[in-house]
matplotlib code that plots the C-alpha trace (Angstrom):
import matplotlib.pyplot as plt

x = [0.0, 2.9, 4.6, 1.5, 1.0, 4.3, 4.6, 1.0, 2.2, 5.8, 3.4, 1.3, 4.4, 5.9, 2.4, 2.4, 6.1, 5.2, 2.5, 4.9, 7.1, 4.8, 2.9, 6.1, 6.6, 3.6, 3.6, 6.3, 4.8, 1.9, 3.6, 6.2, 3.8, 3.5, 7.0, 7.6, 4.5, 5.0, 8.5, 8.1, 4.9, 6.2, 10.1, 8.7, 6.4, 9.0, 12.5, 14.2, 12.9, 13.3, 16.6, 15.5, 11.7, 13.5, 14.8, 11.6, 11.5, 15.1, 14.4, 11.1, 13.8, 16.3, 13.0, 11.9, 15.6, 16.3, 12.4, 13.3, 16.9, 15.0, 11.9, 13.9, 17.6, 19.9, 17.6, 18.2, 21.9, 20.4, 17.8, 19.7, 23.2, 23.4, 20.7, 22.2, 20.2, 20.7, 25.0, 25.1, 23.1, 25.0, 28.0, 27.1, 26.0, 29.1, 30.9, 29.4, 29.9, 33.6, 34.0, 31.8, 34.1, 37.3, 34.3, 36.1, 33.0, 32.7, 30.2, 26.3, 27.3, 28.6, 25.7, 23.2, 24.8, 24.3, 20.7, 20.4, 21.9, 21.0, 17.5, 16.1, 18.3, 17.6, 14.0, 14.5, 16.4, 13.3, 10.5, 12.7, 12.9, 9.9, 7.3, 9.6, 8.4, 5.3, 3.7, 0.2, 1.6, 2.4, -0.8, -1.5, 1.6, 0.0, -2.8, -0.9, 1.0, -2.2, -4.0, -0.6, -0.8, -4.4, -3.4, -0.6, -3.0, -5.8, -3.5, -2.2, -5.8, -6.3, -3.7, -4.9, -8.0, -5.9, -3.7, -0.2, 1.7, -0.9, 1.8, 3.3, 0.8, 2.6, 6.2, 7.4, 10.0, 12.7, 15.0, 12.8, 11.1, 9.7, 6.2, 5.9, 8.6, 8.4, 9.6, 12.2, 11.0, 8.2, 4.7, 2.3, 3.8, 3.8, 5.5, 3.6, 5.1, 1.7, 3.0, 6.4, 9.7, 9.3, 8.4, 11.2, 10.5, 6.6, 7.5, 9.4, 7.1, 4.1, 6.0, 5.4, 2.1, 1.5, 3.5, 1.8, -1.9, -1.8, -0.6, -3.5, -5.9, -4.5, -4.9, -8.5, -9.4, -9.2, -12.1, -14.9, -17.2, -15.2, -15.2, -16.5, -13.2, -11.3, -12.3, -10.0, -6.6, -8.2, -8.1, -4.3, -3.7, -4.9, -4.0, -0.7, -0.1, -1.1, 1.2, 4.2, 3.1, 2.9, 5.8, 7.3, 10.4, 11.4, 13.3, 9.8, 7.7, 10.5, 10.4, 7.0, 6.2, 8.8, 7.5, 4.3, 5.3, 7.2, 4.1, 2.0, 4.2, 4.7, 1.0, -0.5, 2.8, 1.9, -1.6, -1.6, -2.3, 0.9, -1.9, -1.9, 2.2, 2.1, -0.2, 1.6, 5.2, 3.1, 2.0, 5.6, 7.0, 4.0, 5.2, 8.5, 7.7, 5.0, 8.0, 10.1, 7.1, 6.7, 10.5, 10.6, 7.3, 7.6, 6.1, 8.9, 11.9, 10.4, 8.6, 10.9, 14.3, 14.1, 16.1, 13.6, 15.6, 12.4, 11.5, 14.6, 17.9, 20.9, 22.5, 19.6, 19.2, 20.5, 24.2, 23.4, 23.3, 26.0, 28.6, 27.2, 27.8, 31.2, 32.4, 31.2, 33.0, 36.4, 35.9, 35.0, 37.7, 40.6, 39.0, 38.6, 37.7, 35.4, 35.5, 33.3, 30.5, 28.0, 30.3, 27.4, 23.8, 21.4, 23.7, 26.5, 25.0, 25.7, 29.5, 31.9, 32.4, 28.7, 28.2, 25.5, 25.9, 23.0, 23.2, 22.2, 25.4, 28.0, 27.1, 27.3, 30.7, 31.6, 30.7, 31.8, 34.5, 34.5, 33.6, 29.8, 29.0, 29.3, 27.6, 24.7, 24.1, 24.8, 21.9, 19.6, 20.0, 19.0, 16.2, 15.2, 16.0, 13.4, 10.7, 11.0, 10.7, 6.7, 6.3, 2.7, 1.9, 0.9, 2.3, 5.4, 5.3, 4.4, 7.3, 9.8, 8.6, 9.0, 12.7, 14.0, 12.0, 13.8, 17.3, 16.6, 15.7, 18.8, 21.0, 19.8, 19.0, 20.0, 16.6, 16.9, 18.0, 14.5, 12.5, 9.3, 10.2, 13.3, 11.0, 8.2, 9.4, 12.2, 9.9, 7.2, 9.9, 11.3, 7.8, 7.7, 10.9, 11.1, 8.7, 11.4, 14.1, 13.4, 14.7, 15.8, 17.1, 19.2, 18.8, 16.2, 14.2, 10.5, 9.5, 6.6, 8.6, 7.2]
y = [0.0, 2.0, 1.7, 2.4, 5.5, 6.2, 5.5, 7.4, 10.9, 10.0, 9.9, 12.8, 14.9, 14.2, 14.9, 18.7, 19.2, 17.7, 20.7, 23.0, 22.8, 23.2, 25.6, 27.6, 26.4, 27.5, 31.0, 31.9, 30.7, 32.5, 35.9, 36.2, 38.0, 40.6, 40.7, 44.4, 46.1, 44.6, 45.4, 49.3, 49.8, 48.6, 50.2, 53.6, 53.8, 52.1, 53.4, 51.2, 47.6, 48.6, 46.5, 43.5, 43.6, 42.6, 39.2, 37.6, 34.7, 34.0, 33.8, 31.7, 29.4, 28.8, 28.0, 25.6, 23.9, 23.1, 21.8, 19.5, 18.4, 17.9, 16.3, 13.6, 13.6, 11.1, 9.4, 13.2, 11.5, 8.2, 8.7, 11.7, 10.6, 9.4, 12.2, 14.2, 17.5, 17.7, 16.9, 19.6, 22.0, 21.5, 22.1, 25.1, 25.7, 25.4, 27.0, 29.7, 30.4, 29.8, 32.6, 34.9, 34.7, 36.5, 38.6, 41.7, 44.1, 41.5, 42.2, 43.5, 43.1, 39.2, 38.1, 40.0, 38.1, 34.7, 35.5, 36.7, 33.8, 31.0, 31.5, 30.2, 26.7, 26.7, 26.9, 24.5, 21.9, 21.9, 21.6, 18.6, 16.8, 17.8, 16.4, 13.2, 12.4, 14.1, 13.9, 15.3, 18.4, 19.0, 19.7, 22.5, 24.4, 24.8, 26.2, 29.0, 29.5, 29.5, 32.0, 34.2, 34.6, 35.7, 38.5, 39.6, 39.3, 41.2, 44.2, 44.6, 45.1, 47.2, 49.5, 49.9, 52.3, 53.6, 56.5, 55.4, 56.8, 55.0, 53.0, 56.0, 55.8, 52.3, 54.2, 53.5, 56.0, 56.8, 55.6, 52.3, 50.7, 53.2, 53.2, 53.0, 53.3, 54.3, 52.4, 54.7, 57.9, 57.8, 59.0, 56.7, 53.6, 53.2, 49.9, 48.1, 46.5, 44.7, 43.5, 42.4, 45.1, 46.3, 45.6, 43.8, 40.8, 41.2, 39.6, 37.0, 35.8, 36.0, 33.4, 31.4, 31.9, 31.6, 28.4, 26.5, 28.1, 27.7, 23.8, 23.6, 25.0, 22.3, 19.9, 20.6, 20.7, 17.4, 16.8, 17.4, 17.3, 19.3, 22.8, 25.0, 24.8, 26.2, 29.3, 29.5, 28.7, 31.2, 33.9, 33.4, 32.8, 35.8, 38.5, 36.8, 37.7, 40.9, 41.4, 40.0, 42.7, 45.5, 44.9, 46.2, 43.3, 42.3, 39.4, 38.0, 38.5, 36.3, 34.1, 33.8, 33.2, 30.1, 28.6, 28.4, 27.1, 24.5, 23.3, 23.5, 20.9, 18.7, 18.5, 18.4, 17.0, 14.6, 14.7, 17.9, 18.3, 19.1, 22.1, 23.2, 23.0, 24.8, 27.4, 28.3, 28.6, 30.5, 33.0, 33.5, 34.1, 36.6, 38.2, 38.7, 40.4, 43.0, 43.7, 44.0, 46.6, 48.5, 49.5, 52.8, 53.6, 55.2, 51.9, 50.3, 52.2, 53.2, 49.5, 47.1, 48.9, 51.2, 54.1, 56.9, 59.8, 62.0, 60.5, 58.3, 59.1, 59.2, 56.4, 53.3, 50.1, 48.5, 50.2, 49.2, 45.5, 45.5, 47.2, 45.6, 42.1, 43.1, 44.3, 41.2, 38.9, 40.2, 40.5, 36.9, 35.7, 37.8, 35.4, 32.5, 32.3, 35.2, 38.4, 37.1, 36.5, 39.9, 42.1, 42.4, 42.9, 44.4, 43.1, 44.9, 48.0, 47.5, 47.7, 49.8, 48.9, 48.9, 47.2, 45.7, 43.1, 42.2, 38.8, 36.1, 33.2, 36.3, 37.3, 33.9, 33.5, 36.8, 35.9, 32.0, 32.0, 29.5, 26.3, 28.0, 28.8, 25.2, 23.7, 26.1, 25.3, 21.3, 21.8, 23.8, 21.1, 18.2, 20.5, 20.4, 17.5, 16.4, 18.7, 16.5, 13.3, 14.2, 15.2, 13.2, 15.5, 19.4, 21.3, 19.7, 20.4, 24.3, 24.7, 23.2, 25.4, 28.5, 27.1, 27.0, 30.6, 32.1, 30.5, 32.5, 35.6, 35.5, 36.6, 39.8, 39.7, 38.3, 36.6, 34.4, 37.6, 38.4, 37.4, 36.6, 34.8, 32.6, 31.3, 30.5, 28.5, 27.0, 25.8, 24.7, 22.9, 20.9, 19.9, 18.4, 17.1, 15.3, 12.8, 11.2, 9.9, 6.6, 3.7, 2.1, 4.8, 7.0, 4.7, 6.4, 3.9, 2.9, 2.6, 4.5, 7.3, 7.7]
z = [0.0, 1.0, -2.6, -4.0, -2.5, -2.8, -7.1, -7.2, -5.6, -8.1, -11.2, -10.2, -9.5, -13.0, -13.9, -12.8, -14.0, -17.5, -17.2, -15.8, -18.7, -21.8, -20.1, -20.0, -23.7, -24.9, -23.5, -25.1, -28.5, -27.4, -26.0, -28.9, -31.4, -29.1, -28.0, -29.5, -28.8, -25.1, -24.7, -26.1, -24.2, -20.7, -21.6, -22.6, -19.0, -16.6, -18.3, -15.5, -17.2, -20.8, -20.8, -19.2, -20.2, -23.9, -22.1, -20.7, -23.2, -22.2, -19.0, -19.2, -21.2, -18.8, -16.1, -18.9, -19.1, -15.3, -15.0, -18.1, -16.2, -13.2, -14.8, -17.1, -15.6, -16.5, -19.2, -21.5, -22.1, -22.7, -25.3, -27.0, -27.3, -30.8, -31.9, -34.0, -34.3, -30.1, -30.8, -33.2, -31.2, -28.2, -30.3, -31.6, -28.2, -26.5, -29.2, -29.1, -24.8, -25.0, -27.8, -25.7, -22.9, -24.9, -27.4, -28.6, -27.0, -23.7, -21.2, -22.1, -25.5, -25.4, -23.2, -25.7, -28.5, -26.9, -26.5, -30.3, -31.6, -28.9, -28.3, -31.1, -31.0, -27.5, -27.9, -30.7, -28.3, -25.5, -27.8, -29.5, -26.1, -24.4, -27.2, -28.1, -24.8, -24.5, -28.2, -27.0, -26.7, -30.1, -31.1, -28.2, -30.0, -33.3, -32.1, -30.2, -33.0, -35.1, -32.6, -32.7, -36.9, -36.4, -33.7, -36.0, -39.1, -37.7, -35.6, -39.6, -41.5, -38.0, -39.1, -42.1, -41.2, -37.9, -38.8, -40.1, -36.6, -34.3, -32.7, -31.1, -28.7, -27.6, -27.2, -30.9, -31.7, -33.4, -30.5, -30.1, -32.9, -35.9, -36.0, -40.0, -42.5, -46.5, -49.4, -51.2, -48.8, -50.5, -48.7, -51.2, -50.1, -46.2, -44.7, -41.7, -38.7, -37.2, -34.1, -35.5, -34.8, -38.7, -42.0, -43.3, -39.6, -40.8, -44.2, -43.3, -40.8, -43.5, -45.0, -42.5, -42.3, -45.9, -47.1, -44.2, -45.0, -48.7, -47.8, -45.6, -48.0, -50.3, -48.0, -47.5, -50.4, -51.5, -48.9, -50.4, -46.8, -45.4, -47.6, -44.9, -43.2, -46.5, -45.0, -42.1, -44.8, -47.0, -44.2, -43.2, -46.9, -48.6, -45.6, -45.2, -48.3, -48.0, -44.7, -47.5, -50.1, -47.6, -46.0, -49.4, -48.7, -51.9, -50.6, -48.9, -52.1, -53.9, -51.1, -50.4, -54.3, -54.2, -51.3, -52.3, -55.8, -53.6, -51.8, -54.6, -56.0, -52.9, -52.0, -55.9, -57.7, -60.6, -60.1, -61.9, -65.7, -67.9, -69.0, -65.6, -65.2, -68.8, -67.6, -64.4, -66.2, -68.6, -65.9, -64.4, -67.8, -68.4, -64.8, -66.0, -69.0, -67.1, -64.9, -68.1, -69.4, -66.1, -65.9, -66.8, -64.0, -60.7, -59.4, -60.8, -59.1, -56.1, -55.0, -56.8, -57.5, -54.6, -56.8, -57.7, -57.7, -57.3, -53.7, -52.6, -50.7, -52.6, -51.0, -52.0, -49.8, -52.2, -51.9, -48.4, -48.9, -51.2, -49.2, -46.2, -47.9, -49.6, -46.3, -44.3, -46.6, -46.4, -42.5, -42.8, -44.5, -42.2, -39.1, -39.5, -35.7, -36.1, -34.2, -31.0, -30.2, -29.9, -31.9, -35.0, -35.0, -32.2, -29.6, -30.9, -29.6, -26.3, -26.8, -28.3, -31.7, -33.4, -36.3, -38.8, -41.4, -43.8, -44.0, -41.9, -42.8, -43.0, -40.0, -38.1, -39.4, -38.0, -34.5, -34.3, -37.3, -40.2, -37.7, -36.6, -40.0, -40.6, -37.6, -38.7, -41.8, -41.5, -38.5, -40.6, -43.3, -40.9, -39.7, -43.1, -43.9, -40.9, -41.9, -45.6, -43.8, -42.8, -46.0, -45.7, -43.3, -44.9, -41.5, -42.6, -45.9, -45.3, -42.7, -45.6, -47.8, -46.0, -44.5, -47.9, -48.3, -45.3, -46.0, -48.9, -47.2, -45.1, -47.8, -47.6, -44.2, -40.8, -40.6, -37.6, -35.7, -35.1, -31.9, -33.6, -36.8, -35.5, -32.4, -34.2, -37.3, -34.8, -32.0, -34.7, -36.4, -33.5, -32.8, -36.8, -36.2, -32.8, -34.2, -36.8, -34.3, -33.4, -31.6, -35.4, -36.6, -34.0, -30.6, -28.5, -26.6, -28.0, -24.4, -23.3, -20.9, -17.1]

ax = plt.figure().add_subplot(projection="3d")
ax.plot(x, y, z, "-o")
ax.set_aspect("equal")
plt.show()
């Protein structure tokens, strides 16, 4: 009676732990599309937390890690040590806290740069372990993710009847986060944040939101009985890509356009007419040519060029990138071992040497050298590479499509550097992902885990 009591109050404390954990999980999946909006509003009325308001979801995180530790212990090394994803991560990890400790800016700066770059592969690493052993749970993040799009969807068709500088009212400034920006200085074509930290963030994670709608919608479809529900895709769909479009970010129009080509052919593939292939090649190569046709248009140079001389600075965005990508380059190549960790980006801010780079695998290399560039991009692969492996499933198939979108969009910009967008498709990911490494395959047990 004794043991039974005893196993009873063991199960029911694992029980509230297990609870614990995701709850903590979740709210951060839930809380992230507000992050700015939050952070500006409580930073701009109590000046004394607008430093470390910005590092709530960090915190929550490291709660979340010693409750997993305490919750699963010994049998994390166990069931994870031939795992690949969680080696690499740790890696990169680990890498990344022993260059922090010599980083050429040090202090606020190097801690703020291990937050940048960590928290998403953090996040990524207790989502992985948390629903390989709790599977249930997977399904509760989706629809916080889901509820999230829609708060970020419908604060953007908000700001289209409330007057362009309504955020102001939150504390967006100059100094903080801009409330609106222009394409090309130009008043006619305002850029929208939503809730995201500016229009170029809002973009990339419409992506998201698109590729896995428009597989959805797919999906759905096909099921005759069920055509009510293709209005619930159609919503996240069509606005998402109107939060792509007026986010004026060239590199998330291309993007998005690819990745839903991309799912389009996953979920329809050879079921698909050669007239309908033929038609849609015909339609691109009929885009091209109205771009071709529209080249000499304000439109033209002002929303896709970003050169108007009548409205735009005399130094473009696009001398920006360049020199921005030139210069990272050769800084790359001079170290090999990278200049530390924090010394780019927001983080680099905080120290003495500011400065920005414009691309996402230029500027990992110039924080962890030659050796983290690699250890990223052989982890984003298998990332990938696990998304592909649910390719049966259409959340898989939309959160490939908009990974290959965004590797895309982090040419041009440091993509993952964002709150929002890196949590999101990272923890979503994890979730996809967690369910391919099995006992046959990398060693974890089959057992059902106490």
């Amino acid at each position: 009676m004794k043991h039974a009591i005893l196993r009873l109050a063991t199960l029911r404390y694992r029980s509230i732990l297990d609870r614990i954990i995701i709850g903590l999980l979740v709210a951060i999946m839930a809380l992230i599309v507000i992050h700015a909006p939050l952070s500006v509003f409580i930073g701009s009325k109590i000046p004394v937390l607008a430093l470390s308001i910005k590092a709530w979801k960090e915190i929550i995180m490291a709660i979340a890690a010693l409750l997993v530790v305490l919750r699963y212990g010994q049998r994390l090394v166990r069931d994870f040590r031939r795992d690949p994803l969680i080696i690499l991560c740790g890696l990169y990890v680990v890498l990344h806290i022993v260059l922090a400790l010599p980083s050429a800016n040090g202090g606020l700066a190097a801690i703020a740069g291990l937050m940048v770059d960590l928290r998403y592969i953090a996040y990524f690493i207790l989502i992985y372990v948390v629903t390989r052993y709790n599977p249930r749970y997977r399904a509760r993040l989706w629809h916080t993710a889901a509820i999230g799009a829609a708060v970020v969807l419908e604060s953007l068709l908000a700001q289209f009847v409330l007057p362009v500088d309504f955020l102001k009212y939150l504390g967006y400034n100059k100094t903080t986060i801009a409330p609106y920006m222009l394409v090309d200085m130009n008043p006619a074509f305002v850029r929208y944040n939503s809730t995201l930290r500016g229009p170029n963030p809002l973009g990339a994670y419409a992506i998201i939101v698109v590729s896995v709608a428009v597989a959805w919608w797919l999906m759905r479809m096909k099921k005759l009985r069920d055509r009510w529900w293709l209005v619930l895709p159609a919503f996240y769909s069509v606005v998402g890509l109107v939060a792509v479009w007026v986010s004026y970010s060239r590199s998330a129009l291309v993007a998005a356009a690819g990745s839903i080509g991309l799912v389009a052919a996953l979920q329809l593939g050879c079921r698909v007419s050669r007239r309908v292939w033929l038609a849609g090649i015909g339609i691109m190569i009929a885009c091209a040519a109205g771009l071709y046709l529209i080249r000499g248009t304000e439109f033209f140079h002002t929303v896709i060029i970003h050169d108007n001389p009548a409205t735009g600075a005399h130094a473009t965005s696009n001398d920006d990138h360049a020199k921005s990508l030139s210069a990272g380059i050769m800084r790359m190549a001079q170290q090999p071992l990278g200049a530390g960790v924090g010394t780019t980006g927001s983080a680099a801010a905080y120290g003495s040497t500011p400065y920005i780079i414009e691309n996402q695998y230029v500027m990992v290399a110039h924080e962890v050298g030659w050796l983290g560039l690699v250890l990223f991009m052989v982890i984003y692969v298998l990332v990938l590479h696990g998304l592909w492996r649910q390719q049966r499933q259409w959340y898989a198939v939309g959160l490939w499509a908009s990974g290959i979108g965004l590797a895309f969009v982090g040419i041009v910009l440091p993509v993952w550097a964002d709150d929002t967008v890196s949590i999101v498709w990272w923890g979503l990911a994890a979730a996809v992902c967690s369910k391919n490494y099995k006992g046959e395959i990398y060693g974890i047990s089959h057992k059902k885990t106490a």
